[in-house]
C-alpha positions as CSV (number, residue, x, y, z in Angstrom):
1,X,-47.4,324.8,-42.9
2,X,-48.9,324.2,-46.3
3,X,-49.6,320.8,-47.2
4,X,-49.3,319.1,-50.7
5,X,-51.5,316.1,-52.4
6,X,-51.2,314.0,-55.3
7,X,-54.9,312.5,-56.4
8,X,-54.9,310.1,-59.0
9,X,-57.9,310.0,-60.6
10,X,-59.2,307.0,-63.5
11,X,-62.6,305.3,-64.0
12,X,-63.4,302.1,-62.5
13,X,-61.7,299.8,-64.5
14,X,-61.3,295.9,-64.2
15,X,-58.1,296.4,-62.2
16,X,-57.9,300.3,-62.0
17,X,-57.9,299.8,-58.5
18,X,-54.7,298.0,-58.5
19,X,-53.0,300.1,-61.1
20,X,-53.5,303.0,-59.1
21,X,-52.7,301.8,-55.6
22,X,-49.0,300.8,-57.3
23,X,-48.6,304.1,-58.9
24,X,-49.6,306.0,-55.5
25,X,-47.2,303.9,-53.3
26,X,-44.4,304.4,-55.3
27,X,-45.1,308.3,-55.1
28,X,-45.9,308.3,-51.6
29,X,-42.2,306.3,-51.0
30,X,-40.5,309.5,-53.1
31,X,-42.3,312.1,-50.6
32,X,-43.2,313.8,-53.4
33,X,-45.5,315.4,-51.5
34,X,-47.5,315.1,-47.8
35,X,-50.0,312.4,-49.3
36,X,-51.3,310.4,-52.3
37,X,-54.8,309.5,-52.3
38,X,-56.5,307.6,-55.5
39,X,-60.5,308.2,-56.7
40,X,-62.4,306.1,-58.9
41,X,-65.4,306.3,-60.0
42,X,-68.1,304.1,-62.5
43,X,-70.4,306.5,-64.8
44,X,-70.6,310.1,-62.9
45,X,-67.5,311.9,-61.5
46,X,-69.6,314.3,-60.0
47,X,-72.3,312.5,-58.0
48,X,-69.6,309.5,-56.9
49,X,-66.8,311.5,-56.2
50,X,-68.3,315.0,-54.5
51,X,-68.1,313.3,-50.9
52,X,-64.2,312.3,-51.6
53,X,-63.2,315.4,-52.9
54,X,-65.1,317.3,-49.8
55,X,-63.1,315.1,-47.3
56,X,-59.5,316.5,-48.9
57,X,-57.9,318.6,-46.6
58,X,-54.8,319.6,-48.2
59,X,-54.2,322.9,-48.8
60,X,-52.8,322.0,-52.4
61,X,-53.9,319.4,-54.9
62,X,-52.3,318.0,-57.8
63,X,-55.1,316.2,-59.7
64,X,-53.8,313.9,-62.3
65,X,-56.3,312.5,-64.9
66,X,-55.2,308.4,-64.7
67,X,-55.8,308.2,-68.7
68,X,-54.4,308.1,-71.8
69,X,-56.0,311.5,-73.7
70,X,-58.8,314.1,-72.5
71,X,-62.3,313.2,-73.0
72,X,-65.9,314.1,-72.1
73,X,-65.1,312.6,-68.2
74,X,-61.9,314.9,-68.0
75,X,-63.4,317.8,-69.9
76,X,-66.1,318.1,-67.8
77,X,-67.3,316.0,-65.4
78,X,-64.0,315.9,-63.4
79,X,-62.9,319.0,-63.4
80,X,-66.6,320.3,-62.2
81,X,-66.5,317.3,-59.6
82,X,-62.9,318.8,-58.4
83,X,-64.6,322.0,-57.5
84,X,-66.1,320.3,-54.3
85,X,-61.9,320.2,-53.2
86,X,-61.6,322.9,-50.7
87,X,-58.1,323.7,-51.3
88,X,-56.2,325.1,-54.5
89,X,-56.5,322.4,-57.2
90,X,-54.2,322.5,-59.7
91,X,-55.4,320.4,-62.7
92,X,-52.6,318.3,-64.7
93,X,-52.6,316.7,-68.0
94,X,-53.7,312.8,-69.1
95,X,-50.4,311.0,-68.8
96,X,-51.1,310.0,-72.8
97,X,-48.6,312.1,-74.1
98,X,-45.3,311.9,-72.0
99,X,-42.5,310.2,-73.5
100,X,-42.1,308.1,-70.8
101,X,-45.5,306.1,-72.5
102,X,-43.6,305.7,-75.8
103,X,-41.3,303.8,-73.4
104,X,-43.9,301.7,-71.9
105,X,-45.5,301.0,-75.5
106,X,-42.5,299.8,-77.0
107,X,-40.9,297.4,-73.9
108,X,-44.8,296.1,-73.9
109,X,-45.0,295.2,-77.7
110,X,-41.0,293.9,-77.6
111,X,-42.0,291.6,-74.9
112,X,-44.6,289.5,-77.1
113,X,-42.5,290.1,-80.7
114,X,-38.7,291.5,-80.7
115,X,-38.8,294.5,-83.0
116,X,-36.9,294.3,-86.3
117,X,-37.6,295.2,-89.5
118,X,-40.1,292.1,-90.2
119,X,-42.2,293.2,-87.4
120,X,-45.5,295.5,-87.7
121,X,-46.0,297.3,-84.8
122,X,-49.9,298.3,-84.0
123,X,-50.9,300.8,-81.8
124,X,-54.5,300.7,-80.4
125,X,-56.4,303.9,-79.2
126,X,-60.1,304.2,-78.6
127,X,-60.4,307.3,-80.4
128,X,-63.5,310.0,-80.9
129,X,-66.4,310.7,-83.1
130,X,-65.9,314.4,-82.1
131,X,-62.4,315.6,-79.9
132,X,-59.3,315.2,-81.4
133,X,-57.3,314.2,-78.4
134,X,-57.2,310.3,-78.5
135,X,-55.8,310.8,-82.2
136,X,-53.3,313.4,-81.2
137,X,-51.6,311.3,-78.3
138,X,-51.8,307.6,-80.2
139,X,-50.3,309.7,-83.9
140,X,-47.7,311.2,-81.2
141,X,-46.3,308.4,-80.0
142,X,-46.6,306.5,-83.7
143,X,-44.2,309.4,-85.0
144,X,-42.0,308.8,-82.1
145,X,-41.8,305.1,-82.4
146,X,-41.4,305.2,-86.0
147,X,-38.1,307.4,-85.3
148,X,-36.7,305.5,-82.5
149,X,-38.0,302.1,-82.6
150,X,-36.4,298.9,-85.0
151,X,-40.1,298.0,-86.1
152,X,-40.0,298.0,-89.5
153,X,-43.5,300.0,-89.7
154,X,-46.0,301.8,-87.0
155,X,-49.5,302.1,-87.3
156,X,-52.6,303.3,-85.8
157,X,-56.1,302.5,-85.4
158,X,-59.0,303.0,-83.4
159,X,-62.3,301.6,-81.7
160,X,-64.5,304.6,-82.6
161,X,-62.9,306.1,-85.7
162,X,-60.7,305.1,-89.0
163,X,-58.5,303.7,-89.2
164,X,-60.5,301.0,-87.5
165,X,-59.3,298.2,-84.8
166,X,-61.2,295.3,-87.6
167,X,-59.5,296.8,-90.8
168,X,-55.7,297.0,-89.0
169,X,-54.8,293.5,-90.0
170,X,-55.3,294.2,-93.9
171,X,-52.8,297.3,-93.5
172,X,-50.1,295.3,-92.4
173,X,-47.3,294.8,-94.9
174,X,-44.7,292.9,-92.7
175,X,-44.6,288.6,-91.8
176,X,-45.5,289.4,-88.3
177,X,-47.6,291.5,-86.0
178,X,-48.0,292.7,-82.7
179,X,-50.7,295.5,-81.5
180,X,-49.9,297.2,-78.5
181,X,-53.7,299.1,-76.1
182,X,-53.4,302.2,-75.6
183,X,-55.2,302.0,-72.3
184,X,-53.6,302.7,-69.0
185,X,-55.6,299.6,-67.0
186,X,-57.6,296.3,-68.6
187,X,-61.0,297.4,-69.9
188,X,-63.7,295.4,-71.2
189,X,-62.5,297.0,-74.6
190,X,-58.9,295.6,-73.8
191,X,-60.0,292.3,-72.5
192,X,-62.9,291.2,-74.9
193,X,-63.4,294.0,-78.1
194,X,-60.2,295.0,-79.0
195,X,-58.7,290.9,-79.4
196,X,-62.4,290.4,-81.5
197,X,-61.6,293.1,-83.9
198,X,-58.1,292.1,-84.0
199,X,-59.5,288.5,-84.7
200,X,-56.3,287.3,-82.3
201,X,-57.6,283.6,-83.1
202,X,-56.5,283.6,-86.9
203,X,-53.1,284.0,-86.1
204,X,-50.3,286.7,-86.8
205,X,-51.3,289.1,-84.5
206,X,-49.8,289.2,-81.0
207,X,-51.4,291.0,-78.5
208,X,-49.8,293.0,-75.5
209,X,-50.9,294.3,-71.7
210,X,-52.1,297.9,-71.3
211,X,-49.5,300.3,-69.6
212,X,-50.6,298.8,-66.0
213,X,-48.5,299.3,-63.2
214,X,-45.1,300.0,-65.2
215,X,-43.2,302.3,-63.2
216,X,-42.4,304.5,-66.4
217,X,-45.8,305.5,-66.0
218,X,-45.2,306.3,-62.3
219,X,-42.5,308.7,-63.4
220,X,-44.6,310.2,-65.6
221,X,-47.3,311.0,-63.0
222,X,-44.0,312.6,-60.9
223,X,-43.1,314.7,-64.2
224,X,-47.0,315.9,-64.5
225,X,-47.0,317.0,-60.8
226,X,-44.0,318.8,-61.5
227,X,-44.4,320.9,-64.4
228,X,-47.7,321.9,-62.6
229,X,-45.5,322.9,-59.9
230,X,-43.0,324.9,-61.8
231,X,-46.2,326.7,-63.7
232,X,-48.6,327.3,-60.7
233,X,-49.6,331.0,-60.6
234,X,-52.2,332.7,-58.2
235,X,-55.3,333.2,-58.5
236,X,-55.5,336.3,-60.0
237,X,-53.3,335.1,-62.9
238,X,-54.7,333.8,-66.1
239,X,-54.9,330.2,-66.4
240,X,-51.2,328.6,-67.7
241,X,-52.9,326.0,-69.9
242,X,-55.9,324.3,-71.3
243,X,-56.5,322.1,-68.4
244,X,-56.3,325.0,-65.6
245,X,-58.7,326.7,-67.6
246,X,-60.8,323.4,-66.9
247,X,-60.5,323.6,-63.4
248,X,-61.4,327.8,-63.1
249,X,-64.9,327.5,-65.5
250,X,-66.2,324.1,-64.9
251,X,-68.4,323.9,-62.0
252,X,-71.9,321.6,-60.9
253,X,-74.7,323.8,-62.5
254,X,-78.0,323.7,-60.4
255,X,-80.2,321.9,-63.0
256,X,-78.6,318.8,-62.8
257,X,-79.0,318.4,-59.0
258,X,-75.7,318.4,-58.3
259,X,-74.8,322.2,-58.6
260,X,-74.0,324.5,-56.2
261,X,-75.2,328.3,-56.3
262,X,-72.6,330.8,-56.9
């Protein structure tokens, strides 16, 4: 009998633990599949989760990326650090862009200012100098929001692009304010940079949670591990999207002490 998993995957976070232990109990009450297992890890998917992954017995994986938008970690290190799994691995996409987040974003921001047409609505992504994904998933939902929501404008910035976290406030047009992270769990960025930039203590800015432990995001882990499901192919196939080409070419290369010789 083939047996299924679900790993949830994030970086070591200030309560990722927590996050991911709520999103993996709900899944494991669904028997979505056999088991739901969570790895986290601080700097170096590869050297801290190799051991993990080798202890994985089940014959299928469904590795889910616990973050908002691709980035060096899920490019590389994670996928190559998934190649230690001994069974198929079938690689799914960040959770940033199901619509089930646009959910999330806008109950979050409602909760702290009711959305009308005198409200700003802010969303906060951290953004690259170099990979377009963080601005692809945060201008997503924007567009989204913008369509569907009763905030009378949407905007974007970022921690490590333009438009910036600090210059926000001045592109505000409407009386009130409220910026929403998005960041799955609290990060020192959520907790501590993001509220500086934001300069929370002058006033007119409110300031919402990450997505956390909503269970919106839990159905879109389910959705992920679906449509990976529906699209698995065999081996011999060619890889059904960007991030089960990840999984087939990235691999621990001997140099860095951590590869293994193919």
């Amino acid at each position: 009998m083939t047996t299924e998993s679900i790993l949830l995957i994030g970086r070591n976070t200030r309560n990722a633990h927590e996050v991911l232990e709520a999103h993996a109990d709900r899944l494991s009450r669904r028997d979505v599949v056999d088991d739901v297992e969570i790895a986290t890890y601080k700097r170096e998917p590869i050297r801290e989760l190799k051991a993990e992954f080798e202890r994985i017995s089940a014959d299928t994986v469904y590795a889910v990326p616990m973050c908002a938008a691709h980035s060096h970690d899920t490019i590389n290190g994670i996928p190559a650090a998934l190649s230690y799994v001994s069974g198929d691995v079938n690689y799914c996409e960040p959770l940033g862009q199901s619509p089930a987040v646009t959910e999330v974003l806008e109950e979050n921001g409602a909760s702290m200012v009711p959305a009308s047409d005198d409200v700003s609505l802010i969303l906060v992504g951290f953004g690259s100098s170099s990979k377009p994904y963080h601005r692809q998933t945060t201008d997503y939902h924007a567009a989204r929001l913008r369509e569907q929501s009763a905030y009378g404008e949407v905007l974007t910035c970022y921690l490590l692009q333009n438009p910036t976290v600090e210059c926000v406030r001045y592109n505000t047009t409407k009386n009130q304010s409220v910026a929403v992270p998005l960041f799955l769990t609290r990060t020192e960025a959520t907790e501590s940079r993001i509220p500086d930039e934001l300069e929370l203590a002058r006033g007119g800015i409110e300031y919402a949670d990450p997505l956390g432990e909503h269970p919106r995001i839990t159905d879109a882990v389910h959705a992920e591990v679906e449509k990976q499901r529906a699209l698995a192919v065999d081996d011999a196939a060619s890889p059904s999207s960007f991030e089960e080409q990840l999984n087939r070419t990235r691999r621990p290369v001997a140099t860095d002490g951590e590869g293994i010789r193919r």
